[in-house]
C-alpha positions in Angstrom: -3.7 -18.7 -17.5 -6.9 -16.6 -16.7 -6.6 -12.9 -16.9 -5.9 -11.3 -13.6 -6.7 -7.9 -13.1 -4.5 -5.8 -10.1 -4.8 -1.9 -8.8 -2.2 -0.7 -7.4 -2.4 3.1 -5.9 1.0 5.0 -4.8 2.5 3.4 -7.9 4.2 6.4 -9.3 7.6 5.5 -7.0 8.9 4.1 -4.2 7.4 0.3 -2.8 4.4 0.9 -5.2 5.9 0.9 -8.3 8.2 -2.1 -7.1 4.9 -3.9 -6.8 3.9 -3.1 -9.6 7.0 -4.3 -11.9 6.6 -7.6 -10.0 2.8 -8.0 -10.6 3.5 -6.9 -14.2 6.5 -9.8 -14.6 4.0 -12.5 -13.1 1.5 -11.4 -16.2 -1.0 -9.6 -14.5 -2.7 -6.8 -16.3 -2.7 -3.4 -14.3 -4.3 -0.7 -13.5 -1.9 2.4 -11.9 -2.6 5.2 -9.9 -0.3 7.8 -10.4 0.1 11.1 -8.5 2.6 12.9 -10.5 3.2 13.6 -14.2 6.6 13.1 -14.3 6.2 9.7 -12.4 4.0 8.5 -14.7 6.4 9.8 -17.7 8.8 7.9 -16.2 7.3 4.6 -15.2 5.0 3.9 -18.5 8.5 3.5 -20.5 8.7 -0.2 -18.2 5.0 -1.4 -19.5 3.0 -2.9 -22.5 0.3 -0.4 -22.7 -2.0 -3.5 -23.8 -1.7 -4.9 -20.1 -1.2 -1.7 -18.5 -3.3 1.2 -17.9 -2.0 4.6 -16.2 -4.7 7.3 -14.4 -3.3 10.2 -13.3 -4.5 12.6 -10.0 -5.0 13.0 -6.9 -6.3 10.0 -4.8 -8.2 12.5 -2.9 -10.1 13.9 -5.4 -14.0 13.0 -5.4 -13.7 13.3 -9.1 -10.8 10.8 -9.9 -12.1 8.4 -8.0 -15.4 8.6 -9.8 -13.6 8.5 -12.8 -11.5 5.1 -12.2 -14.9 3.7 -10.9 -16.2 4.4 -13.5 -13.6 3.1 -16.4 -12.1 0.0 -14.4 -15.3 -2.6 -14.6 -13.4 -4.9 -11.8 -10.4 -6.2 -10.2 -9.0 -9.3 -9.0 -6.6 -7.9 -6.8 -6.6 -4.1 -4.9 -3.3 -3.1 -3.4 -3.4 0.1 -1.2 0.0 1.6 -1.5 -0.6 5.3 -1.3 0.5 7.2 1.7 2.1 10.0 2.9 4.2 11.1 6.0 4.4 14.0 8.7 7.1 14.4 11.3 5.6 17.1 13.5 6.1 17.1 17.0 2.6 16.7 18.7 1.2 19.7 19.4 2.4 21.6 16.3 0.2 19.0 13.7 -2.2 21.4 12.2 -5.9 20.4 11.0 -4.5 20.9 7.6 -1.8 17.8 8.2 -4.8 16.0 10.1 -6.9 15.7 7.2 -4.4 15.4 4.4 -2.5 12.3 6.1 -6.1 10.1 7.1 -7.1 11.1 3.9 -4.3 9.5 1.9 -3.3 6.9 4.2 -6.9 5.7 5.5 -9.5 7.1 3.9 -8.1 6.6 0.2 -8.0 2.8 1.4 -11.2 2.4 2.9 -13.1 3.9 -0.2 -11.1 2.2 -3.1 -11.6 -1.0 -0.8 -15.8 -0.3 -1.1 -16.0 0.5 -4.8 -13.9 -2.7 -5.8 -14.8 -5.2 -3.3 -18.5 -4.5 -4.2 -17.6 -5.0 -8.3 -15.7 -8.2 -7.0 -19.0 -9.5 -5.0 -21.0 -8.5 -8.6 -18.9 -10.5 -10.3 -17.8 -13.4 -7.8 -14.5 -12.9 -7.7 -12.6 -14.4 -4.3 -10.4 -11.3 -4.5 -7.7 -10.0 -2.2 -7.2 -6.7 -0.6 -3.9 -5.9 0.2 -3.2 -2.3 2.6 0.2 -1.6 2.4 0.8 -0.1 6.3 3.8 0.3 8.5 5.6 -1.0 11.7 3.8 2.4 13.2 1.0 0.8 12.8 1.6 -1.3 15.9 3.9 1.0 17.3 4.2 4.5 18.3 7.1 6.7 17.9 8.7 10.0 18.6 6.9 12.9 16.2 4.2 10.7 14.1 1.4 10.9 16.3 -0.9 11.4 13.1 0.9 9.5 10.9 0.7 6.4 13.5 -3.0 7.2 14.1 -3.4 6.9 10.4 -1.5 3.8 10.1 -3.5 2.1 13.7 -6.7 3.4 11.9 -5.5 1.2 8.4 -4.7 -2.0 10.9 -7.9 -1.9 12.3 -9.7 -1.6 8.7 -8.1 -4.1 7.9 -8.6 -6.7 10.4 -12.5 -5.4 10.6 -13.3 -5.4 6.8 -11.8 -8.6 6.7 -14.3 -10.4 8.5 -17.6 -8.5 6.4 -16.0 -9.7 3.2 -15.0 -13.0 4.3 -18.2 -14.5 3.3 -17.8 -13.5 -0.2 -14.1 -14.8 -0.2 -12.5 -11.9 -0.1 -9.2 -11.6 2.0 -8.1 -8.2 3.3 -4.3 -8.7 4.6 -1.7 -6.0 5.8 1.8 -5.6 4.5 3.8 -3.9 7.4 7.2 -2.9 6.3 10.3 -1.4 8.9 12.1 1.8 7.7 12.6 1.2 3.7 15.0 2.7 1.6 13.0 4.0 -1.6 16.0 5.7 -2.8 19.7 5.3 -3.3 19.8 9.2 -2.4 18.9 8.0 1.5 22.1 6.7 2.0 24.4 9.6 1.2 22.4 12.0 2.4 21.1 10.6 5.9 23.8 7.6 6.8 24.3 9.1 10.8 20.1 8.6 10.8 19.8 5.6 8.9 22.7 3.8 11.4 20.2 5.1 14.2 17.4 3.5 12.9 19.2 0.2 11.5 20.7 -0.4 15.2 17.3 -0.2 16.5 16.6 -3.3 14.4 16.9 -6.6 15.2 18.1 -7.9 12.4 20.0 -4.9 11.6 18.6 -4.5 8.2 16.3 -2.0 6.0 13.4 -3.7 4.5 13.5 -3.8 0.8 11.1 -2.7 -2.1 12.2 -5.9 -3.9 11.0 -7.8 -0.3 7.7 -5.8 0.2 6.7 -6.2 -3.5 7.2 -10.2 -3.8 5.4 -10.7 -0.3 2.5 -8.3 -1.5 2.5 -11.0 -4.7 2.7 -14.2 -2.1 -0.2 -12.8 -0.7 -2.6 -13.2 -3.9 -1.8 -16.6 -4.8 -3.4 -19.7 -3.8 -0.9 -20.4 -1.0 -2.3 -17.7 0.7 -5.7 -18.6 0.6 -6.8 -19.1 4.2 -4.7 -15.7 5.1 -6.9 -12.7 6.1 -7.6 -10.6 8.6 -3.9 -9.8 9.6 -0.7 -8.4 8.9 2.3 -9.1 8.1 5.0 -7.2 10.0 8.2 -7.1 7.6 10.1 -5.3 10.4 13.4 -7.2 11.4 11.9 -7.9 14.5 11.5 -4.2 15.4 7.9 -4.8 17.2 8.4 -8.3 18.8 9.7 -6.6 21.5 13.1 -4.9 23.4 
């Protein structure tokens, strides 16, 4: 088996580090962005450090990003995981939230998906680009105006980008995933919200990180080959309509 080389951002919890154990049990070799230090305490206790390489910081920082430019030659796979919420009413989001939430949830995407799709083109690798999004990202909803305009704004990137890098045979998909439990704590601490949510869903069911993660592995393998330019909305039927 050829060595296959995957970055995954947002890994340090949550869906991204479920993506990344499955990546890792498939025998990729990875490359993890983590945001915290005790995250990353935590999480390099489940790899081989010979297949797996950690970078702490801020995916916001101009100078991290230089840095795993600069030390990770190329890719196979890119998986845009990092994100961030805010649950401001409308007129109350600040500048301040404005920039930090397209920052992490866009612009981090759109950037990491330059630098490696360009090392891929260098090195003729039919890659795939994988933007982990949300059901907001078709959707609006009560209190997320700037967290759904991030998530519209990482839809659209991905269906546009798609098409530039198509010629090179690189696929950009979207993973979008309903309400998620990341957490065990979720469920004690919010059931009367989470039964709100659930019974909004079709299928009455929470996606999964176990779900998100294997479907964000379908979409690299050859099966998936003529997928791109789309997304796929892991939402119990939340969006298809009332």
């Amino acid at each position: 088996m050829k060595d296959t080389y995957t970055l995954i951002s947002g890994a340090g919890r949550g869906i991204g580090e479920e993506i990344s154990k499955v990546f890792y049990n498939n025998g990729h070799y990875l490359y993890l962005l983590v945001h915290k230090k005790k995250d990353l305490i935590r999480i390099k206790k489940n790899f081989s450090p010979k297949r797996v390489k950690l970078f702490l910081g801020d995916i916001n920082d101009e100078y991290f990003i230089k840095k795993i430019s600069k030390e990770i030659p190329y890719v196979n796979n890119l998986i845009n995981n990092a994100a961030t919420t805010n649950k401001k009413f409308f007129l109350d989001v600040t500048l301040k939230d404005i920039n930090k939430i397209m920052n992490t949830n866009f612009r981090s995407a759109f950037i990491l998906s330059q630098i490696f799709s360009k090392k891929m083109i260098k090195k003729k690798i039919k890659g795939c680009v994988i933007n982990i999004g949300s059901q907001l990202g078709k959707i609006g909803a009560y209190n997320r105006s700037i967290y759904c305009s991030s998530k519209f704004a990482l839809e659209g990137f991905t269906k546009s980008s798609s098409l530039d890098l198509a010629k090179f045979g690189i696929r950009v998909v979207g993973v979008n995933p309903t309400k998620t439990l990341v957490n065990e704590g979720e469920i004690n601490f919010q059931k009367k919200r989470l039964n709100v949510i659930k019974n909004k869903i079709p299928l009455k069911k929470f996606s999964t990180k176990k779900e998100i993660a294997e479907i964000a592995f379908f979409l690299t393998t050859k099966s998936a080959n003529s997928i791109t330019g789309t997304s796929l909305n892991v939402d119990g039927g939340w969006t298809a309509g009332k």
